[in-house]
C-alpha positions as CSV (number, residue, x, y, z in Angstrom):
1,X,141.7,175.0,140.2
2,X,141.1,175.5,136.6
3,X,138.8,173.5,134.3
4,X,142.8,172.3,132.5
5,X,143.6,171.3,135.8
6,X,140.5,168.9,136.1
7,X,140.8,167.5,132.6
8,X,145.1,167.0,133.4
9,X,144.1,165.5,136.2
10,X,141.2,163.2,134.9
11,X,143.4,162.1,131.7
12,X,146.1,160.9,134.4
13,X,144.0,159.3,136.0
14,X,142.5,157.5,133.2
15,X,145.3,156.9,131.7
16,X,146.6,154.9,134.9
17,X,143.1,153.1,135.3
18,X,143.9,151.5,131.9
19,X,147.4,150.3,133.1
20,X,145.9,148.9,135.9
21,X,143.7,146.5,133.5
22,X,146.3,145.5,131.0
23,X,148.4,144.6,133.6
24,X,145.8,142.9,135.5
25,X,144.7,140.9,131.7
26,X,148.3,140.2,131.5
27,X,147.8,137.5,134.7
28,X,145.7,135.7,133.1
29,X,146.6,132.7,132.2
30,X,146.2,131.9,128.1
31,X,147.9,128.6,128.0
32,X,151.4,129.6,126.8
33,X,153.6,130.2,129.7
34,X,154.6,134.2,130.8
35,X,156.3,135.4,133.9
36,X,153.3,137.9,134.2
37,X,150.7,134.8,135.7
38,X,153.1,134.8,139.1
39,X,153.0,138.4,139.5
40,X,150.5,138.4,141.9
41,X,151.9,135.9,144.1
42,X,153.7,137.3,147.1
43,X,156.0,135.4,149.4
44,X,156.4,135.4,153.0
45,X,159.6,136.0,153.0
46,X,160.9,136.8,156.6
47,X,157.7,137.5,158.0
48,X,157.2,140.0,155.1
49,X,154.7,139.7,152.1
50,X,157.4,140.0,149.1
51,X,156.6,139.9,145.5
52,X,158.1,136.8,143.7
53,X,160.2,139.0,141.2
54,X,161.6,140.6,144.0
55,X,162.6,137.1,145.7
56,X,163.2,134.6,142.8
57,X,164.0,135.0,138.6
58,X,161.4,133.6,136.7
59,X,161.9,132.6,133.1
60,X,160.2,130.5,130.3
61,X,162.6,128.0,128.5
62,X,159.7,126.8,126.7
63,X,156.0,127.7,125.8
64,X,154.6,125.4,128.1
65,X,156.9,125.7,131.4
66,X,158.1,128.1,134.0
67,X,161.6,128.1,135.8
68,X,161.2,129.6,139.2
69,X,165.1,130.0,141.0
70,X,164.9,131.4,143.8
71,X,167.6,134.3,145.1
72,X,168.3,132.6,148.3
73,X,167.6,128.7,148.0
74,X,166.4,128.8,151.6
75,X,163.4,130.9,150.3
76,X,162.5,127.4,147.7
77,X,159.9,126.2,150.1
78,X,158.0,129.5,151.0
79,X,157.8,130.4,147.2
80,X,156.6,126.7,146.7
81,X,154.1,127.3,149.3
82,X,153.1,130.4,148.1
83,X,152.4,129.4,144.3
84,X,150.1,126.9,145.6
85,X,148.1,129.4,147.7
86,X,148.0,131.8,144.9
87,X,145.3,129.9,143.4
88,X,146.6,130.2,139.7
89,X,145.8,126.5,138.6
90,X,149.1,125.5,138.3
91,X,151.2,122.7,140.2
92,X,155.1,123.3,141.3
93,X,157.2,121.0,141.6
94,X,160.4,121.3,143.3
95,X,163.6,120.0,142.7
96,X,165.8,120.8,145.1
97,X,167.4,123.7,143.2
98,X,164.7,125.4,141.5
99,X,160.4,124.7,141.0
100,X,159.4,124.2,137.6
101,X,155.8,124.9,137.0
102,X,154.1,122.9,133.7
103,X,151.7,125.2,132.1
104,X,148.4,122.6,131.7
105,X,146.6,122.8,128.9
106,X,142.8,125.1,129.1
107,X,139.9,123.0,128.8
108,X,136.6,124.6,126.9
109,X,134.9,124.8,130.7
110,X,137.7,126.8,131.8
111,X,139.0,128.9,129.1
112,X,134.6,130.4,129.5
113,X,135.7,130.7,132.9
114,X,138.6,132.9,132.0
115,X,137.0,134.9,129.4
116,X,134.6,135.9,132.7
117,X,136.9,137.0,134.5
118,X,138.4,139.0,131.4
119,X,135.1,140.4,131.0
120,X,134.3,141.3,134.7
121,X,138.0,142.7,135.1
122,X,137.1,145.1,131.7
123,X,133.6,146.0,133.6
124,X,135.7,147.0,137.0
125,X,137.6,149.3,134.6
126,X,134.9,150.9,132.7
127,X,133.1,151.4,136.2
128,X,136.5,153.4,137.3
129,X,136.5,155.5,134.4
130,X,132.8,156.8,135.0
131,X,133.6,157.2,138.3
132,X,136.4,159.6,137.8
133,X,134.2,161.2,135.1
134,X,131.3,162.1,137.6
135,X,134.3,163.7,139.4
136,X,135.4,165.7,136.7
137,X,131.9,166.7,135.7
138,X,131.2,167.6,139.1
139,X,134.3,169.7,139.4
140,X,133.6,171.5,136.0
141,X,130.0,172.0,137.9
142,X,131.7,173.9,140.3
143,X,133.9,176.1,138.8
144,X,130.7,177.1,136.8
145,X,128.8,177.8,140.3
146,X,131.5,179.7,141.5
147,X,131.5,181.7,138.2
148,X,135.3,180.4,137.2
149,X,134.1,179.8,133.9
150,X,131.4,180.5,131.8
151,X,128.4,178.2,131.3
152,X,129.5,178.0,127.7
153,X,133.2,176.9,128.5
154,X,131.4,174.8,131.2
155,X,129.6,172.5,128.6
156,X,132.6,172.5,126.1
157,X,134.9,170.9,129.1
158,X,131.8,168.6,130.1
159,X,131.6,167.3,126.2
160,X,135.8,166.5,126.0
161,X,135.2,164.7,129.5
162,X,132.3,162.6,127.7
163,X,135.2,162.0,124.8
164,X,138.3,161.3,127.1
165,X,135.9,158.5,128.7
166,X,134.8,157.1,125.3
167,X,138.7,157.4,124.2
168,X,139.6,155.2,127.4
169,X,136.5,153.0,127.9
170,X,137.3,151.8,124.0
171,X,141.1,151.0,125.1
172,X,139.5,148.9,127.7
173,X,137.4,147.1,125.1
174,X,140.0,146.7,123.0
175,X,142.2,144.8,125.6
176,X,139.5,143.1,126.9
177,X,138.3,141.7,123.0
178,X,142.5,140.8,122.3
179,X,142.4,138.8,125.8
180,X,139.2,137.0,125.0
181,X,140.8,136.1,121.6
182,X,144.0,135.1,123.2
183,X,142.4,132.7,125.6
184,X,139.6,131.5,123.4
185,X,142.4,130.4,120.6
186,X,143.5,126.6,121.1
């Protein structure tokens, strides 16, 4: 392995840890209705966990409801079933044909609540990146032990680790600030 590989590697890897955040910040709820806050939900769909996506269409006709229709209408109740276990603070109601789910509006208490949440998801990230950066550094380590590189190349690749975490742990920030704003705004 060469000290390219472990900075490929460690970028990738970075790079995936703050997908992983923006797509968790994007399930949180910010009083306008998006598809994205039933993405976590999964469906026992014969006897198998199943993402909603993959079982029902979700759409928004308004900013302030969601239109849940189902694939197979024999599926309505499961999904019904598991929006309410999902814990997402939202009530469906059923129609027969298709659950409509009315976005309800934050309250002060629980838009702090959220912004939490936004901040403890943001810490989860950051504590990701610096643990794929002791990796890194403790790679580079090695290939200077077993003489790969030179202790001079050794603390060039150790500085653009420190500066590919900054680079990242700032995207987190930044997400995390736009969310905060997002839910924060009435």
């Amino acid at each position: 392995m060469q000290a390219a590989d472990v900075l490929k590697s460690l970028e990738e890897h970075m790079k995936k840890t703050v997908g992983l955040i923006q797509k968790e910040l994007q399930g949180i709820r910010t009083g306008r209705a998006n598809p994205a806050l039933l993405d976590r939900v999964m469906v026992d769909y014969y006897g198998t966990p199943t993402p909603l996506k993959q079982v029902a269409n979700i759409s928004t006709p308004d900013g302030k409801c969601l239109v849940v229709q189902p694939y197979d209408k024999s599926a309505l109740k499961d999904i019904e079933s598991a929006i309410n276990k999902a814990d997402t603070g939202m009530t469906p109601n059923n129609d027969g044909s298709v659950i409509r789910i009315v976005i309800p509006i934050l309250t002060e208490e629980r838009r702090k609540s959220l912004v939490k949440d936004i901040k403890k998801i943001a810490e989860d990230g950051k504590v990701a990146l610096r643990n794929s950066r002791r990796d890194a550094l403790e790679s580079v380590k090695k290939l200077e032990k077993d003489k790969t590189i030179s202790e001079d190349q050794s603390k060039k690749e150790q500085e653009h680790i420190q500066k590919l975490t900054d680079k990242y742990s700032k995207e987190i920030d930044d997400l995390s600030v736009t969310k905060e704003k997002e839910v924060m705004t009435v």
